[in-house]
C-alpha positions in Angstrom: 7.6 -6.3 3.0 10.9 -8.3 4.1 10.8 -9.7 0.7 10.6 -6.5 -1.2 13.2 -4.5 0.7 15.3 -7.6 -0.3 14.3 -7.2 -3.7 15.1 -3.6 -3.8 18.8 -3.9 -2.1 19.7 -6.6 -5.2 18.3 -4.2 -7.1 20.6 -1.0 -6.0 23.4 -3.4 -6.0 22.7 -4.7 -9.3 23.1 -0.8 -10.7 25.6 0.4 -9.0 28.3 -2.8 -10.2 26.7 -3.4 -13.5 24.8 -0.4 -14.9 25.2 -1.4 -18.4 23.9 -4.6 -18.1 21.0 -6.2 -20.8 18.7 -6.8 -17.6 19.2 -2.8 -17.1 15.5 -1.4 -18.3 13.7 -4.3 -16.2 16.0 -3.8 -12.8 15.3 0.1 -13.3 11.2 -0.6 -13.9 11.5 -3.0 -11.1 13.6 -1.0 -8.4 11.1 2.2 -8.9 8.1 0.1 -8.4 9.2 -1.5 -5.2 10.2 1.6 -4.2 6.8 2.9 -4.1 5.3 0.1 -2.5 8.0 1.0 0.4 7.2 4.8 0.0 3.7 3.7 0.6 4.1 1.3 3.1 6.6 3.7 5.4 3.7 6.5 4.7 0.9 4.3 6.2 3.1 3.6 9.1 3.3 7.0 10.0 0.2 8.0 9.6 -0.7 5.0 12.1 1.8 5.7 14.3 0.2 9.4 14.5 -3.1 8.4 14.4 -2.1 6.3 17.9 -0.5 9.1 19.5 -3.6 11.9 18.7 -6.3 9.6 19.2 -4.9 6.6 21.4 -6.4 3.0 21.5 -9.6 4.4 19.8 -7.7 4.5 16.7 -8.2 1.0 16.5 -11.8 1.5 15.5 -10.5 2.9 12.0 -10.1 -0.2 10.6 -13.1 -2.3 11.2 -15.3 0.3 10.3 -13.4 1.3 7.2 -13.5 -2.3 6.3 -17.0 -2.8 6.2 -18.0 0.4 4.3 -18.2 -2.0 1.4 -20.7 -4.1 2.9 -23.2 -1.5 4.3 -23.4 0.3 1.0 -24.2 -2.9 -0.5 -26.8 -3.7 1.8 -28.3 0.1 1.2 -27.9 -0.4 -2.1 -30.0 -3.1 -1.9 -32.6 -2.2 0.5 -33.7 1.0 -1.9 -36.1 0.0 -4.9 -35.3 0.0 -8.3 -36.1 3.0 -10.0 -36.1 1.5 -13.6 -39.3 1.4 -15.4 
């Protein structure tokens, strides 16, 4: 994240001091990706951060379980028999 909110402050800089530059399309496509990936990242933050204060240190349970969802539906997918004749 350190390395995108540097990306994004050349980015500003870069359009504000030369806005009419050739690099001007890529720097804009660049800056509002970034962007979102800080939107996004700031977003998930929060909702930690409130998560915490509502639930407290149970909140850590969140991400194990969520993290092996994958896994269990894989291993009920595999468990049930095949259908196909």
């Amino acid at each position: 994240m350190t390395g995108t909110t540097t990306q994004v402050m050349i980015d500003l800089a870069d359009r504000i001091h030369a806005p009419n530059g050739a690099e001007y399309q890529s720097v804009a496509r660049r800056l509002v990706q970034m962007s979102r990936s800080m939107l996004c990242f700031a977003f998930g933050c929060g909702a930690a951060a409130l998560l915490y204060n509502c639930v407290g240190i149970k909140c850590f349970l969140v991400p194990p379980i969520v993290g092996s969802l994958p896994l269990i539906l894989r291993l009920i997918g595999r468990s049930q028999p095949s259908t196909q004749s």
